[in-house]
C-alpha positions in Angstrom: -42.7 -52.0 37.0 -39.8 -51.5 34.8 -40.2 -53.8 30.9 -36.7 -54.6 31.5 -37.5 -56.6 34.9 -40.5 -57.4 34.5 -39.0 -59.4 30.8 -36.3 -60.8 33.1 -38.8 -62.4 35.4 -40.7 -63.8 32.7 -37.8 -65.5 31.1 -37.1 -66.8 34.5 -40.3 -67.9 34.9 -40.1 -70.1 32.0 -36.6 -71.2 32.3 -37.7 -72.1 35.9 -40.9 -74.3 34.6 -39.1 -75.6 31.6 -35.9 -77.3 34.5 -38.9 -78.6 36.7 -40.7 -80.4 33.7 -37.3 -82.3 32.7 -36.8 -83.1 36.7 -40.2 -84.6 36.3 -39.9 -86.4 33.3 -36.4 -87.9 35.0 -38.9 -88.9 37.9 -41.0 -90.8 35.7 -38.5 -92.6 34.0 -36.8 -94.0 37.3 -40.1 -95.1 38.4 -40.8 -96.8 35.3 -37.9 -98.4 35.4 -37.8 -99.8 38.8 -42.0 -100.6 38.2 -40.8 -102.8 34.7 -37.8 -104.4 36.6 -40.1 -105.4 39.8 -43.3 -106.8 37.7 -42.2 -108.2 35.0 -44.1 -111.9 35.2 -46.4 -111.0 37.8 -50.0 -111.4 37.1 -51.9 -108.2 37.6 -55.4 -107.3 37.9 -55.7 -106.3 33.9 -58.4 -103.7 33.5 -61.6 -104.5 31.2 -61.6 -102.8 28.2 -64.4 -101.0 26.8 -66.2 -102.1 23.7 -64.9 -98.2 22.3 -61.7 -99.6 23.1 -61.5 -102.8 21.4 -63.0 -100.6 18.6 -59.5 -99.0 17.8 -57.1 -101.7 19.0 -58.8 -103.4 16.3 -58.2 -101.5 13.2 -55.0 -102.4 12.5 -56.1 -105.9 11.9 -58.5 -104.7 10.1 -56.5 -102.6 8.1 -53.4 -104.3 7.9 -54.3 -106.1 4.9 -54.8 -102.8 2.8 -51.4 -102.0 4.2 -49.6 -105.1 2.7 -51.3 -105.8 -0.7 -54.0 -102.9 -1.2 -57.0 -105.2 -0.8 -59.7 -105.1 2.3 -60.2 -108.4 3.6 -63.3 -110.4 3.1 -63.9 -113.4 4.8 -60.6 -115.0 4.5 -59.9 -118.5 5.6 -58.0 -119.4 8.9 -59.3 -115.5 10.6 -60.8 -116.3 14.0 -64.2 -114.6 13.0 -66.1 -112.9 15.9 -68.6 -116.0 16.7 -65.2 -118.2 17.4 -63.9 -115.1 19.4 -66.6 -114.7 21.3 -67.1 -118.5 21.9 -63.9 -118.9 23.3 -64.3 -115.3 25.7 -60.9 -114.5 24.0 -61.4 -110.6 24.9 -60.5 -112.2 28.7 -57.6 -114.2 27.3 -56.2 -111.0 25.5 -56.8 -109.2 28.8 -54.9 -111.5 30.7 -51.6 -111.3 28.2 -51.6 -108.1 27.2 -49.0 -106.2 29.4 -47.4 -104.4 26.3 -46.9 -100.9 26.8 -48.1 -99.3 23.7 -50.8 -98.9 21.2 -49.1 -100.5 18.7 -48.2 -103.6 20.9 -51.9 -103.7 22.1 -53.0 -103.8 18.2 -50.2 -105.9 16.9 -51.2 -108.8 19.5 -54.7 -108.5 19.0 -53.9 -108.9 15.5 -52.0 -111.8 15.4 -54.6 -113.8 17.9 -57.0 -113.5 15.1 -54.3 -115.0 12.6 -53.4 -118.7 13.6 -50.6 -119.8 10.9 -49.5 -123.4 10.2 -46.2 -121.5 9.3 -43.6 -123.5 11.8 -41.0 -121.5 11.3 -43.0 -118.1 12.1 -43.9 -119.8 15.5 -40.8 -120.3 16.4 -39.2 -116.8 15.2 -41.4 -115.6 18.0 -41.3 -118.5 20.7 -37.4 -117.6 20.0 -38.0 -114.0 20.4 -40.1 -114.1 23.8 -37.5 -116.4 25.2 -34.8 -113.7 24.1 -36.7 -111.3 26.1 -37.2 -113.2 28.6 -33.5 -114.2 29.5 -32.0 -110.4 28.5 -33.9 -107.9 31.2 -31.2 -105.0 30.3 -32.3 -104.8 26.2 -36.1 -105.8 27.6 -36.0 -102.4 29.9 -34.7 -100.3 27.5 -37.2 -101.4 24.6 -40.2 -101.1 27.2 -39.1 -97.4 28.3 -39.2 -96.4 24.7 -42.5 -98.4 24.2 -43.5 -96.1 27.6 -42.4 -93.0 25.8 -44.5 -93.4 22.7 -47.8 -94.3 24.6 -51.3 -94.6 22.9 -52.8 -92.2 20.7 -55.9 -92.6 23.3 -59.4 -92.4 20.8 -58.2 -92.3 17.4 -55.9 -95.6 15.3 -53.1 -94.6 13.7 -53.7 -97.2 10.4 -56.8 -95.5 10.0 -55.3 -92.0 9.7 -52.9 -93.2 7.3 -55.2 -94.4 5.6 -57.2 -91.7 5.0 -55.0 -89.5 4.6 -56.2 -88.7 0.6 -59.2 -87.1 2.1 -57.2 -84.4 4.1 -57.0 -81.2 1.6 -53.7 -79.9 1.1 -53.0 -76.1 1.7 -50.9 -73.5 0.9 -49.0 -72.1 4.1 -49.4 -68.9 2.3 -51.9 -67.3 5.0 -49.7 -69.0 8.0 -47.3 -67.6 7.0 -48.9 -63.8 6.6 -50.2 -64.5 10.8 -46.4 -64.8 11.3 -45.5 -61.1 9.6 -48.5 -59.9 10.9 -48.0 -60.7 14.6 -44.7 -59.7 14.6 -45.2 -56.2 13.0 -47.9 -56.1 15.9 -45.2 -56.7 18.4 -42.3 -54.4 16.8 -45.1 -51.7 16.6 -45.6 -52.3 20.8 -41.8 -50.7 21.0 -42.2 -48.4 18.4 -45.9 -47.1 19.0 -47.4 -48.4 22.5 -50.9 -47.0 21.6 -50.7 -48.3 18.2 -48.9 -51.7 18.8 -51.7 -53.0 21.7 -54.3 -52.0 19.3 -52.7 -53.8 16.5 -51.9 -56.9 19.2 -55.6 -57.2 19.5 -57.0 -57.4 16.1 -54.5 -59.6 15.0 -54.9 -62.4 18.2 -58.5 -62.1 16.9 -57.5 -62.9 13.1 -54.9 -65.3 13.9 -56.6 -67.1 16.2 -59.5 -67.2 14.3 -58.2 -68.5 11.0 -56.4 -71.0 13.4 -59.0 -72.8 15.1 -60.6 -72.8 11.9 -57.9 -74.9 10.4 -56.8 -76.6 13.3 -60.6 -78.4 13.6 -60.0 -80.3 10.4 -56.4 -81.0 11.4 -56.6 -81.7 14.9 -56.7 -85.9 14.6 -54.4 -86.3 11.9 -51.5 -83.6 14.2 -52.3 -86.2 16.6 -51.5 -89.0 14.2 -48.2 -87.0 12.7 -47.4 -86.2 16.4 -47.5 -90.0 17.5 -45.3 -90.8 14.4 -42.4 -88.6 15.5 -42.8 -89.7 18.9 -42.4 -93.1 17.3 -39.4 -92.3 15.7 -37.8 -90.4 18.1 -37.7 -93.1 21.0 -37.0 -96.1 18.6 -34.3 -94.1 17.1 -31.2 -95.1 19.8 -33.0 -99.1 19.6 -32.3 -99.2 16.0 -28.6 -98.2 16.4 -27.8 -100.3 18.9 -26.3 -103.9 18.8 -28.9 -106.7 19.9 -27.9 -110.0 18.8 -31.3 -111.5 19.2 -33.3 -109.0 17.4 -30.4 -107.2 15.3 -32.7 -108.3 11.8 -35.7 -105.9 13.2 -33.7 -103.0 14.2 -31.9 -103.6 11.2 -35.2 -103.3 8.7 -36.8 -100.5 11.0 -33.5 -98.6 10.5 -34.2 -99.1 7.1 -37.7 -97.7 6.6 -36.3 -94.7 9.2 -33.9 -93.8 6.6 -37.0 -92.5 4.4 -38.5 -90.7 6.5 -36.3 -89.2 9.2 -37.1 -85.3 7.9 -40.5 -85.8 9.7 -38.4 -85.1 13.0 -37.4 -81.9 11.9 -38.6 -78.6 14.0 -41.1 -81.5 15.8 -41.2 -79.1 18.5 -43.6 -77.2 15.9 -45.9 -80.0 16.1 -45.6 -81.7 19.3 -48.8 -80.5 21.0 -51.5 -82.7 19.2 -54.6 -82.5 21.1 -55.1 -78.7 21.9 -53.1 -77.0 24.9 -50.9 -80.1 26.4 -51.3 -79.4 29.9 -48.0 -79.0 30.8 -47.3 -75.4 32.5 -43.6 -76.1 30.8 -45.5 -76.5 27.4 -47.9 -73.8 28.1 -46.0 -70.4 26.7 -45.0 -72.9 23.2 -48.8 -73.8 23.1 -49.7 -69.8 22.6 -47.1 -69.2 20.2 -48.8 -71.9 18.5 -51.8 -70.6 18.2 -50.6 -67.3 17.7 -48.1 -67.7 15.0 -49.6 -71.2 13.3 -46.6 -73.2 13.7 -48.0 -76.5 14.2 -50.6 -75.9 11.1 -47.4 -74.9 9.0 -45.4 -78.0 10.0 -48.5 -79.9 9.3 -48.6 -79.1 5.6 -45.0 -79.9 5.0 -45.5 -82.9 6.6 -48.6 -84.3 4.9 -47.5 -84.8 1.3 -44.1 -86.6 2.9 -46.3 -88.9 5.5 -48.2 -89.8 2.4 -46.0 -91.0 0.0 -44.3 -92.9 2.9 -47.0 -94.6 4.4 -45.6 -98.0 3.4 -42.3 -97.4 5.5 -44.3 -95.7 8.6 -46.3 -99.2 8.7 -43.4 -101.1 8.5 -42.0 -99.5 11.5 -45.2 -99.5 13.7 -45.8 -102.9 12.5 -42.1 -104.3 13.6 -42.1 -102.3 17.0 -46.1 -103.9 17.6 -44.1 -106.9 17.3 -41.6 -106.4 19.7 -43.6 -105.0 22.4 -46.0 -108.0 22.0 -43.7 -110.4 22.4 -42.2 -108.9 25.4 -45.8 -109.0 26.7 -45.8 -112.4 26.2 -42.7 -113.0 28.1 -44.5 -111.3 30.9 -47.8 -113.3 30.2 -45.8 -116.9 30.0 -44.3 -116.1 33.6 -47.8 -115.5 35.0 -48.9 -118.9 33.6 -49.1 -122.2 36.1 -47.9 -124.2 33.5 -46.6 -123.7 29.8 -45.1 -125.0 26.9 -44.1 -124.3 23.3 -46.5 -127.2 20.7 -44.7 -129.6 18.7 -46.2 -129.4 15.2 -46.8 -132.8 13.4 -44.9 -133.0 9.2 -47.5 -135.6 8.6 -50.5 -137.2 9.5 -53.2 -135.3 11.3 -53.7 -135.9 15.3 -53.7 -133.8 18.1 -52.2 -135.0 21.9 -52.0 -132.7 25.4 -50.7 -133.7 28.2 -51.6 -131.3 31.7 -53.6 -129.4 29.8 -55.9 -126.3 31.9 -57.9 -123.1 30.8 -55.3 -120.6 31.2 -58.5 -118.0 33.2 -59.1 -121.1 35.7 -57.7 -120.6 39.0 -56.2 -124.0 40.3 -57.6 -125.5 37.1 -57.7 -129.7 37.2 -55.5 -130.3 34.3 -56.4 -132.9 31.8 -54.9 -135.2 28.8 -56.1 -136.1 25.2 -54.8 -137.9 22.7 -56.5 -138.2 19.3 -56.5 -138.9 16.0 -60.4 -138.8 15.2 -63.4 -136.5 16.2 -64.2 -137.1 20.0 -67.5 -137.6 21.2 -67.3 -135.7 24.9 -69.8 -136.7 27.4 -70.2 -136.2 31.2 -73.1 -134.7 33.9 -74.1 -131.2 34.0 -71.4 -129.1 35.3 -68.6 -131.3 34.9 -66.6 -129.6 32.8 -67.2 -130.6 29.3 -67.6 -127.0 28.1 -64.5 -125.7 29.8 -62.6 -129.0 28.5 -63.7 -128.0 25.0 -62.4 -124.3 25.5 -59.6 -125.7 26.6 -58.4 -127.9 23.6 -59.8 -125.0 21.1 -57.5 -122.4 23.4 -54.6 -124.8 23.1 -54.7 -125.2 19.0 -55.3 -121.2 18.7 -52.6 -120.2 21.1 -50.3 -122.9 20.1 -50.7 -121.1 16.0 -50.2 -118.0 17.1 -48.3 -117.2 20.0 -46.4 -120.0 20.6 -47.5 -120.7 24.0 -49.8 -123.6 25.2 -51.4 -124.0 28.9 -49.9 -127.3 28.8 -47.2 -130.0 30.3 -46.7 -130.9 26.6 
């Protein structure tokens, strides 16, 4: 077959593949859509996760602290320690309310269930937020897409990569860049010399590849972690220019940190594929010239001495948007509730008083009242309740501290 056709079908090929992944990716969004618009505040069977799970949607509580002051976190007062956590079945309760639609909502809520804060005026900031959500479905869609379009970063946390980014050796792109001249000497010599150029082909595929993989296995999770940044920026990009009275002050700050690190979206294309080949038979013919020409090993070595000098403003971002998609999933998760209300919090005096009160996980729970200003002395026959009347009081404090929401009349 003539080159000349046989170069014109191949460029069809790919222009054909390349105009069938963008109709797909059109697909999704419209289904998205019309899935977010439909469900929003309907309860859902929320899957179990896995303990592997938990693992990483826990790090960035547990590394948030390094993040904000420097200093790891040892046993500090008013953290809902594990025994608590696991006294009270909270990995259920963050089951049941979690309907965020990233990893950094997933971590940010986990987060702050561990963080009850006597800080009124933080409780209501969110309470005000989730309502704002709640009564704007437009600015809720569009926030949830772009949360949709960032995803998870599936087994690895993005604090932790950022935090260890020091340990990552920075190279000279010095031998990427001699694969480059050498694979396209290869291919000039396949026009010049056939004999000569296939032979030349061959030997360097084998060195380029080679010296790739070689790289690309001490790379591979922190491409991941550069790749989810960009992806990060890229879809919060149009939120942070657009006008949303009731959370203009976040878009406003994120904008802010985006300022100092925008360049990271430069040639992203370079960099995009993050866990080996992506799948996609769109992304397939980029994934070779990957490989073959190191371009996502060169974009990674610009980009790690920038990500690490701006670790401080990537957190800021990730840790705003975690907020915003968390409270959204709390919209959701107050809609789902049988009965709900925001707590009153006392300026003096110390007693505690619940009207209609129920264990959010109990189906047609019996809802009960307490009103104290002492220790209580609960008694009762076996299975009665007491337990579940404990949880229930503990559930109301913790939820009322941190997200605003109580399983209560009042």
């Amino acid at each position: 077959m003539d080159f000349n056709l046989t170069l014109i079908i191949f460029i069809a090929l790919i222009i054909s593949l390349y105009i069938k992944y963008r109709a797909n990716i059109r697909r999704d969004i419209k289904k998205n859509e019309k899935a977010l618009r439909e469900n929003f505040g309907k309860k859902s069977e929320r899957k179990k996760f896995s303990p592997e799970e938990y693992g990483i949607i826990s790090h960035y509580y547990k590394n948030r602290d390094r993040f904000e002051n420097g200093k790891i976190r040892k046993n500090e007062s008013g953290i809902i320690d594990e025994i608590t956590w696991n006294d009270l079945n909270m990995d259920d309760i963050y089951a049941s309310m979690n309907y965020c639609c990233s990893q950094m909502g997933d971590e940010y809520l986990y987060d702050i269930l561990h963080r009850p804060s006597g800080d009124a005026d933080l409780l209501r900031e969110r309470g005000r937020v989730i309502k704002w959500f709640d009564s704007h479905e437009d600015e809720r869609i569009a926030l949830q897409k772009a949360f949709l379009s960032i995803g998870r970063t599936g087994k690895y946390s993005l604090t932790d990569h950022l935090l260890k980014l020091d340990e990552v050796k920075e190279e000279s792109n010095f031998l990427h860049y001699l694969c480059i001249v050498l694979g396209f000497s290869a291919i000039a010599m396949v026009f010049i010399n056939p004999p000569v150029g296939f032979g030349m082909i061959l030997a360097v595929t084998a060195f380029n590849v080679g010296s790739y993989f070689k790289r690309k296995g001490e790379t591979d999770r922190y491409i991941t972690c550069f790749s989810y940044i960009v992806w990060t920026l890229r879809a919060l990009k149009k939120l942070m220019n657009e006008k949303y009275d009731g959370i203009d002050s976040y878009s406003s700050r994120m904008k802010e940190s985006y300022e100092k690190i925008k360049n990271l979206e430069k040639c992203f294309f370079l960099l995009k594929s993050g866990r080996g080949l992506t799948g996609s038979l769109a992304e397939l013919p980029l994934d070779y010239l990957r490989i073959f020409f190191h371009l996502d090993l060169i974009k990674f070595n610009i980009m790690l001495s920038e990500v690490k000098n701006k670790r401080q403003d990537i957190f800021k971002i990730v840790d705003i948007a975690g907020f915003l998609d968390a409270m959204i999933s709390l919209a959701h998760y107050r809609r789902t509730l049988e009965i709900y209300s925001e707590p009153e919090f006392l300026t003096e005096g110390k007693s505690f008083k619940a009207k209609g009160m129920i264990h959010p996980l109990v189906e047609r729970a019996v809802a009960a009242d307490i009103e104290t200003e002492m220790g209580v002395l609960v008694t009762g026959s076996n299975a009665s309740g007491k337990s579940t009347f404990l949880r229930s009081v503990a559930l109301a404090v913790l939820m009322g501290e941190t997200i605003y929401t109580v399983a209560a009349v009042h």
